[in-house]
Structures are given as structure tokens and as C-alpha cells.
C-alpha positions, 0 to 999 in steps of 0.5 A, spaced: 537 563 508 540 560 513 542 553 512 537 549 515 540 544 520 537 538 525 531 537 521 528 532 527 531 535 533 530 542 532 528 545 525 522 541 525 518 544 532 520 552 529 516 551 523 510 555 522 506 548 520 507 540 520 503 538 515 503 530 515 499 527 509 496 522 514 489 522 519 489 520 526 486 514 526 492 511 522 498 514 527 495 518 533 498 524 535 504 523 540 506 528 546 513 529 542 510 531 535 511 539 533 506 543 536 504 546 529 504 540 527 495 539 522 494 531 520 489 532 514 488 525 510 492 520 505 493 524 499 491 517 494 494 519 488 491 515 482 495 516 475 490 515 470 484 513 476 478 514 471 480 511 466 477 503 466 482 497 467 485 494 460 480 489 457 485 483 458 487 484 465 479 485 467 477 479 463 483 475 468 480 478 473 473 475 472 475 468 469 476 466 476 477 467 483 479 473 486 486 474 484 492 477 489 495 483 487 503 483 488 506 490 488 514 491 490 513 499 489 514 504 484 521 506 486 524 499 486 528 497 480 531 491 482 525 486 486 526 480 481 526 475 487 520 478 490 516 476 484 519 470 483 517 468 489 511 471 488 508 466 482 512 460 487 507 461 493 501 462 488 503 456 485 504 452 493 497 455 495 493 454 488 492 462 487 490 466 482 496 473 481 497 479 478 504 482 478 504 490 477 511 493 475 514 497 471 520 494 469 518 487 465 525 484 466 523 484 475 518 479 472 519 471 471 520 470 463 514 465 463 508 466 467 503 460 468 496 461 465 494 463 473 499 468 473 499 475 469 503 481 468 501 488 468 505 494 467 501 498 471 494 499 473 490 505 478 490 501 484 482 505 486 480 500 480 484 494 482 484 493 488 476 492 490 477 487 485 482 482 489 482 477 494 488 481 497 494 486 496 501 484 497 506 489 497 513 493 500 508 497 506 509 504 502 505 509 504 500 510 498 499 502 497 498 501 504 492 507 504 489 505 498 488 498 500 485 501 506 480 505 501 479 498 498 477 495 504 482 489 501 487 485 506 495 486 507 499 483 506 506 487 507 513 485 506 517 492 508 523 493 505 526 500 508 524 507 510 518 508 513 516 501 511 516 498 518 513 503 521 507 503 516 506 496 516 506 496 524 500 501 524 497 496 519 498 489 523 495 494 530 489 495 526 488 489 524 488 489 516 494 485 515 499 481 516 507 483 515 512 477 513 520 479 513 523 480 506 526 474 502 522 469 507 522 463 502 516 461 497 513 456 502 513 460 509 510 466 503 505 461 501 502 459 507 503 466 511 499 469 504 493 462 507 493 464 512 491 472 511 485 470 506 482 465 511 482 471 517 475 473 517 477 478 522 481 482 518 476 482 512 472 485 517 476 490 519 479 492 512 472 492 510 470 497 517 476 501 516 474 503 508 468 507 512 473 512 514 474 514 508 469 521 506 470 526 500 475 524 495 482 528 495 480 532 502 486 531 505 490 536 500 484 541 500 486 541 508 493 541 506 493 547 500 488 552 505 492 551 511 499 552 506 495 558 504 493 561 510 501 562 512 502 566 506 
């Protein structure tokens, strides 16, 4: 095979199929998008999504006020500030957080008893749990607490990030704050976002969208095998 070569300008209009992982409803079909191009649905994946959350993190959860979930991604390795900023604006706004990574050295070393730590845990069990869910605006957090119906609160960091995040603010589910903004403007934009009820409304209203579990792959694979 020839090598392949401007993947945006050229290449990418000559495939016999686009497959893009996403509906319309979250990113309409402009006039420039290959011709070829099939939007099935979000992919949700969910590693271990049966299994029950840990005892201790579901006893956290109900010993209180819904707590806030705090994600940086799982392909960021070095999101310290980010957590440490975290438990800062928990602290300013009374809150009640769950810090979710891999990586337990990204984590402040003593947590307050309002604060836990999880290494990890199925975002279709957690995120109906929380009051809100702050994260880096990747594409799988973003389309999972869209299913949850859970306000956002996005802190795009790069990629497709920013891109993410507007799509989210303009359906009104969510609010964006710019990476590294400071504990106290992090707290009170974190307020702000829990005391909107129109988008609790509109979290809750775009979780309706959401049909048959994993149907955007089943469209993906059947168009995939009907080149073949």
C-alpha cells in the first residue's frame, strides 16, 4: 500500500467509510465532513461495569451529601496540581470529593475525612451517585456523564478537549473552567455549576438520549462488515 498521506485534507474524504463514535445530537454534521462519513453513538466503555462499587467507597458515599467526582483522565500521569486543587476547593465550598487515579502519587498524601481516594471505579455505577463530575473533557468522561444525567464541570487540558467541552457548555450540561485556575476561582465556579438548576435540568433531559446499551458499536461493526 501507498503511504498514506494528508489524513485531513484528502485521505480522509477517499475512504469507503467515516465512522465517528459520537450521534448528532452532540456534534451536528457539518457541510465539510467526508460524504461517507456514519455517526453511530458513544462507545461507553465501562471496564468492570457490573461489578458493585467497593464497600468503602459506597459507604462514603451514602454517609453524606452527594459527593463531587474529580477525574484528570486516564492517560494523565502527572495531574498533582490538579488534585491538590481539588481537595483546596472542596475545602472553601464544604463539599464532600472523590479523587479517581490510577496513580496514587498525582494524590495529596493526607486527605481530610471529606476527601477519598479511589483508584478506580465504573463510571455507570458512580456517576448517578454524584452531585457533579469534574474532569479533563475527554470524550468517554464527557459521554458517560451525559448518560448519568450529572452536571460537568470541564477543565480541557489538550486534543480534542476544548472541542468537547464547548459542545457540552452549548448544551447547557456544563460549565468549563481553564486548567490551573486557582483553588478559590475552581471553588466558586465548582458553586456555581451545583446551584444551576437549568443544568441539572438539561443533564438529566439529555440522559433520555440514551437507548439500548453499546448500540453505537453494533452500527459501527455492521457498517465495517458490510465493506468486507
Amino acid at each position: 500500500l501507498s503511504p498514506v498521506d494528508h489524513v485531513f485534507r484528502s485521505w480522509l474524504h477517499e475512504a469507503d467509510c467515516v465512522v465517528g463514535l459520537f450521534p448528532d445530537w452532540f456534534a451536528e454534521r457539518p457541510s465539510d465532513w467526508p460524504s461517507k462519513a456514519l455517526l453511530t453513538d458513544f462507545p461507553l466503555y465501562d471496564h468492570g461495569a457490573l461489578d458493585p462499587l467497593p464497600a468503602s467507597l459506597q459507604a462514603f458515599i451514602d454517609a453524606g451529601p452527594r459527593p463531587v467526582a474529580f477525574s484528570a483522565g486516564t492517560a494523565t500521569s502527572k495531574a498533582n496540581d490538579f488534585f491538590a486543587q481539588s481537595v483546596e476547593a472542596c475545602q472553601i465550598a464544604g463539599l464532600r470529593g472523590i479523587l479517581l487515579s490510577h496513580f496514587a502519587n498525582q494524590v495529596p498524601a493526607n486527605l481530610p475525612d471529606n476527601i477519598v481516594h479511589v483508584p478506580y471505579a465504573p463510571f455507570s455505577a458512580l456517576l448517578p451517585k454524584l452531585a457533579a463530575f469534574v474532569h479533563h473533557g475527554g470524550i468517554g468522561s464527557a459521554a458517560q456523564a451525559f448518560r448519568a444525567g450529572v452536571p460537568q464541570l470541564l477543565m480541557p487540558m489538550a486534543h480534542d478537549q476544548f472541542d468537547n467541552a464547548t459542545r457540552v457548555t452549548k448544551l447547557g450540561c456544563g460549565n468549563v473552567l481553564p486548567w490551573g485556575s486557582g483553588p478559590r476561582r475552581f471553588s466558586k465556579t465548582l458553586q456555581a455549576l451545583l446551584a444551576d438548576q437549568t443544568i441539572s435540568d438539561n443533564a438529566r433531559r439529555i440522559s433520555g438520549q440514551f437507548g439500548e446499551e453499546q448500540q453505537g458499536l453494533v452500527q459501527a461493526c455492521q457498517a465495517i462488515e458490510q465493506l468486507m
